[in-house]
C-alpha positions, 0 to 999 in steps of 0.5 A: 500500500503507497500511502501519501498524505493526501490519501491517508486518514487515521480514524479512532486515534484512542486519545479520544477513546472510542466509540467503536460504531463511530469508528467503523462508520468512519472508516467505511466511510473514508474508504468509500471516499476513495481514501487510504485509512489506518485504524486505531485499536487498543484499551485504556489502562482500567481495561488492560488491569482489568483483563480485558485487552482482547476482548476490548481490541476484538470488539473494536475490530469486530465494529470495523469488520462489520462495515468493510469486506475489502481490507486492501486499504485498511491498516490496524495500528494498535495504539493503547490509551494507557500508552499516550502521553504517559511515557509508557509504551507497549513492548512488541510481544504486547502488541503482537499479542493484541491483534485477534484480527486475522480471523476478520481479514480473508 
């Protein structure tokens, strides 16, 4: 995928938490429009403590996955909030673990 940024949008960039419908409609949306869409997925800090990292970060694709059958211009970024502006940052295996989104994508 080139991606320039006169065709690229990040959509439910998780500073501003999400509301993962809203998300996918924007997503959908700027696909439609023809734009190249990097989609933002993770959990805040009280989810990951409380064990649910996975099922927040599934939810949030499952949203996406629900709207668009072609992935070829879609990328999942999994960007945590607890991450973000906090000088914490999430190792490799934590990310790596993160993404339950292979089942979605044929």
């Amino acid at each position: 995928m080139i991606l320039s940024p006169t065709n690229l949008l990040f959509v439910g960039t998780t500073k501003f938490c999400f509301v993962n419908q809203l998300v996918a409609d924007k997503t959908k949306h700027a696909l439609e429009s023809g734009l190249k869409v990097i989609a933002c997925i993770g959990e805040t800090l009280a989810e990951r403590e409380a064990g649910q990292t996975e099922a927040v970060v599934f939810r949030q694709t499952q949203a996406i996955a629900a709207k668009i059958i072609d992935w070829t211009n879609v990328v999942l970024a999994y960007e945590p909030v607890w991450a973000i502006g906090t000088g914490k940052t999430a190792s490799p295996e934590q990310a790596s673990r993160e993404f339950v989104c292979s089942e979605f994508i044929t």
